[in-house]
C-alpha positions in Angstrom: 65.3 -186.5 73.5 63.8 -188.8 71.3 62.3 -190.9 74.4 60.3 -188.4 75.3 58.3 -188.3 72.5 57.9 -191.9 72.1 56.7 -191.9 75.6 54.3 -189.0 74.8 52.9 -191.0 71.5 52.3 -194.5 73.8 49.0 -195.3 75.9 46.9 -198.1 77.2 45.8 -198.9 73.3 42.1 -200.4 73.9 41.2 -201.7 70.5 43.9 -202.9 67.8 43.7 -203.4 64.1 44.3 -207.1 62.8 47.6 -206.1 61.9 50.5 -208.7 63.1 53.7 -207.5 64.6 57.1 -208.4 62.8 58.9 -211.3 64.6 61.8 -209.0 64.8 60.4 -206.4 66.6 58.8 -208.8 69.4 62.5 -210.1 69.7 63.7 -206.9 70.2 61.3 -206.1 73.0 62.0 -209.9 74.5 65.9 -209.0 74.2 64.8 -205.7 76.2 63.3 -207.1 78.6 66.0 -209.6 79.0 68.9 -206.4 79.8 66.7 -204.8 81.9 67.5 -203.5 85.4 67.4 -207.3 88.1 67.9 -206.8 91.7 70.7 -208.8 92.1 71.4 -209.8 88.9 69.1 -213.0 89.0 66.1 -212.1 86.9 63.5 -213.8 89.2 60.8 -213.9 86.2 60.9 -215.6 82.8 58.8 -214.0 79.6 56.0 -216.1 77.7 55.2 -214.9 75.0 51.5 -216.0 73.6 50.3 -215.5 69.7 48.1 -218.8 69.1 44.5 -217.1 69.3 42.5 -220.2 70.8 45.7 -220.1 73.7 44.6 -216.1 74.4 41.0 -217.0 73.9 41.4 -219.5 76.9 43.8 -217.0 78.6 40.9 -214.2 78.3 38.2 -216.3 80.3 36.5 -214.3 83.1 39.0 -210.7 81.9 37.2 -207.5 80.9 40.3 -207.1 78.7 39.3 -208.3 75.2 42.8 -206.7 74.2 44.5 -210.0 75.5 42.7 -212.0 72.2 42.0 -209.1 70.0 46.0 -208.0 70.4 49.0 -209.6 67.6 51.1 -211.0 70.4 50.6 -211.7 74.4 53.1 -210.9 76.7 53.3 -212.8 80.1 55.5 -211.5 82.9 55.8 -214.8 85.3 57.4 -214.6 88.4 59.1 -217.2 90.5 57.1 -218.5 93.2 60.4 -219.3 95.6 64.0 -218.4 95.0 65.9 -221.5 95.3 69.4 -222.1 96.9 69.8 -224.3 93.3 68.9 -221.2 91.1 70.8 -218.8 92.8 73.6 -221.6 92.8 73.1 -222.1 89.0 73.2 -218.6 88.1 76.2 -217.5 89.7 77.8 -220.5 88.3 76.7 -218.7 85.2 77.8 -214.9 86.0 81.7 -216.6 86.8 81.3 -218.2 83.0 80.4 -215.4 81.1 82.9 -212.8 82.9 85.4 -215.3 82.2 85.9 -215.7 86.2 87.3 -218.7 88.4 84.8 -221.5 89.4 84.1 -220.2 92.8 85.0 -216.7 92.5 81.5 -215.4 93.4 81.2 -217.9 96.2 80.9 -215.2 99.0 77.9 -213.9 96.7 76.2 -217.1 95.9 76.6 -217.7 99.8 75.2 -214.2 100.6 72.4 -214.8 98.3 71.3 -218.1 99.1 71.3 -216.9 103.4 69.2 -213.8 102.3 66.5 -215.4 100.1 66.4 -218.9 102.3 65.3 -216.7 105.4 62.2 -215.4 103.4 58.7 -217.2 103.1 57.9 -218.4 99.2 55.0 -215.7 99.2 57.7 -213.1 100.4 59.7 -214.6 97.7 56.9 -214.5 95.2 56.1 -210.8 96.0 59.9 -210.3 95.5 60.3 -211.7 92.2 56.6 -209.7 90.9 57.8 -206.5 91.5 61.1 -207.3 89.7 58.8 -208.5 86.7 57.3 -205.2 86.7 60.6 -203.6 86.1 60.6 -205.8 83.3 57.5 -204.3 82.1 58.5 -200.8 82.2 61.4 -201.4 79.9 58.9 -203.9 77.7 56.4 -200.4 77.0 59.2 -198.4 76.3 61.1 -200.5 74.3 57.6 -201.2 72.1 57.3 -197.7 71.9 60.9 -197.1 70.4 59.7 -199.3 67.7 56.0 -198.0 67.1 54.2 -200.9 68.2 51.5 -200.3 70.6 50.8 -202.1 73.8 48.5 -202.4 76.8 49.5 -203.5 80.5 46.9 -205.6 82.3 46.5 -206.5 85.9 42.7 -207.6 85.1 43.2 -210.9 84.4 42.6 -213.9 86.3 46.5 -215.4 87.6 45.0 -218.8 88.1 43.2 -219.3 84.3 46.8 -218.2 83.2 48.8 -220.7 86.1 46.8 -223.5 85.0 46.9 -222.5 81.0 50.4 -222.1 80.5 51.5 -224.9 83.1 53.1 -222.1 85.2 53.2 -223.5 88.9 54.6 -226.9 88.0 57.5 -224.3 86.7 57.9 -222.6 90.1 56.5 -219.7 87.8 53.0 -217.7 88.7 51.5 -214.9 86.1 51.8 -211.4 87.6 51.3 -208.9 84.8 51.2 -209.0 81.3 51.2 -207.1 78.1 49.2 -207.3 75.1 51.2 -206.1 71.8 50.0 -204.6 68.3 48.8 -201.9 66.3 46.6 -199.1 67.6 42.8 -199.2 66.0 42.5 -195.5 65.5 38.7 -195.2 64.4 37.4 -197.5 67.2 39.6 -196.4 70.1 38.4 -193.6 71.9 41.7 -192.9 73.4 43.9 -192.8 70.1 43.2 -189.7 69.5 42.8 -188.0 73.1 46.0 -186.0 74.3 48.0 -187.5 77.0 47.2 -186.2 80.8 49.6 -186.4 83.2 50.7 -184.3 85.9 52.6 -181.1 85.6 55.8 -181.9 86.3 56.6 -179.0 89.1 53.5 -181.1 90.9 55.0 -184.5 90.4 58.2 -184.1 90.8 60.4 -182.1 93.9 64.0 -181.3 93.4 66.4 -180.7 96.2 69.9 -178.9 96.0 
C-alpha cells in the first residue's frame, strides 16, 4: 500500500530549503482538503492559503514556529465561529442544485439542521466546526505527502495575531490550526534523517471478533 509508505517518509519537517512548491500541487492538496470527510456535509471551515512572506512574517509574531515564514506556502485551517440558520439554509440550497434535486427536497434536512445547530452556544459552535477543520488537516498531510511535499502542523501560534491579520472574525471565521508547506532541509533538520517512532501496533491498536 503505497500510503503506507508515504505516511512512513512524512514528519513534522523543522527547517525547509528555499525551494517553492508548484502551484499545482498546493491546488491539489486545497482540492483535498475540499473532498474530505464534513460532519454533515457543511464544511464548517474555509482554507487560506498564505505565500506573501511580509503576510507570514506578521503571522509569525510571538510563535516559536519559524517554519510558518521560513516555509513556501502557509496553510490556514479557519473555522466558523457560529453556524448560521442562513449557511446551513444556503448550502442545502446548494446540495438540491448539484444532485440535480427539487427546490425543497432537503427541506426536512435543512429544518433538522438549522434546530440542531440554533440550540448550541457560538463557542459550542466554534469548537464544532475546529474539530471538523482538523479532519481537514489530516487529509491536507496526507495528501502533501502523496505528492512529496513536506509539511508541519502547528498549534503554536497565536489565533488572535492571525484573526486580526487575515480579517478572519469580521468573516464569522477564527484560526484553529494551520500547516506550513515546502521542501524538507535535510542538512539542517535534525529530524530528516531520524527513523519514525511510533507505537507498535499490537500496543496501539485492539481488535475484537
Amino acid at each position: 500500500m503505497e500510503l503506507i509508505n508515504n505516511l512512513q517518509w512524512r514528519y513534522a519537517v523543522k527547517k525547509y530549503t528555499g525551494e517553492m512548491v508548484s502551484e499545482d500541487k498546493i491546488d491539489q492538496i486545497i482540492q483535498a482538503v475540499n473532498l474530505t470527510a464534513s460532519s454533515c456535509g457543511i464544511q464548517p471551515y474555509r482554507l487560506i492559503l498564505v505565500k506573501n512572506p511580509e503576510i507570514r512574517q506578521k503571522l509569525a509574531a510571538g510563535s516559536f514556529n519559524t517554519q510558518i515564514q521560513d516555509s513556501s506556502h502557509l496553510l490556514v485551517f479557519a473555522a466558523f465561529n457560529k453556524i448560521t440558520s442562513e449557511y446551513i439554509a444556503e448550502y442545502v440550497a446548494m446540495m438540491e442544485e448539484q444532485r440535480n434535486l427539487e427546490t425543497g427536497a432537503l427541506n426536512d434536512y435543512k429544518d433538522l439542521l438549522i434546530s440542531h445547530f440554533s440550540t448550541q452556544t457560538p463557542e459550542q459552535n466554534a469548537i464544532w466546526s475546529g474539530k471538523q477543520a482538523y479532519i481537514g488537516l489530516g487529509t491536507a498531510l496526507i495528501a502533501a505527502a502523496e505528492l512529496k511535499v513536506d509539511a508541519t502542523p502547528m498549534e503554536g501560534f497565536d489565533p488572535a495575531v492571525f484573526n486580526d491579520a487575515l480579517g478572519l472574525t469580521e468573516k464569522n471565521l477564527h484560526a484553529s490550526v494551520i500547516i506550513s508547506l515546502g521542501y524538507r532541509d535535510t542538512a539542517n533538520d535534525y529530524l530528516a534523517t531520524m527513523p519514525k517512532v511510533r507505537l507498535p501496533i499490537d500496543e496501539f491498536s485492539t481488535k475484537l471478533y
